[in-house]
C-alpha positions, 0 to 999 in steps of 0.5 A: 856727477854725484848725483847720477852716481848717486842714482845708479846706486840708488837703483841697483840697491832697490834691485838687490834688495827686491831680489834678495827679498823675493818681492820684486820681479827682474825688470826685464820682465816689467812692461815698459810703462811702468819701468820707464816710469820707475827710472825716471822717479828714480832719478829725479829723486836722486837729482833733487837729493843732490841739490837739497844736499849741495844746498845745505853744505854750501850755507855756511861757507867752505868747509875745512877740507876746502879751506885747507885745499885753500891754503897750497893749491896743489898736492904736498906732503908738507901741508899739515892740519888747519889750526883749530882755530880756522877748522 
């Protein structure tokens, strides 16, 4: 799910920014060869972003957000900090 977020981001970026720099053309206007292309680039980009970045956050284990998580499944107000030592 990040990772399609992550591409709708990625995209509306790229337009704002060739908009706002006058160096790109309103993709309406691009023949649609080149703009299926383009969104497709995109988004495999934005999906292999994700895999490399969930790989590399699950090396080492659970982080402390989800240690703590761990602790009380659950909403409460009364679950404090992880001891430094367990962060």
């Amino acid at each position: 799910m990040s990772s399609a977020q992550f591409a709708v981001v990625r995209l509306t970026n790229d337009q704002i920014l060739e908009n706002a720099t006058g160096v790109g053309a309103p993709p309406q206007t691009w023949p649609r060869k080149e703009l299926v292309v383009d969104l497709l680039h995109k988004t495999v980009y934005a999906f292999a972003t994700g895999e490399v970045a969930d790989a590399l956050a699950a090396r080492s284990g659970p982080g402390p957000g989800r240690r703590h998580a761990a602790l009380r499944p659950g909403r409460h107000a009364d679950v404090g900090p992880l001891p430094r030592h367990l962060a």
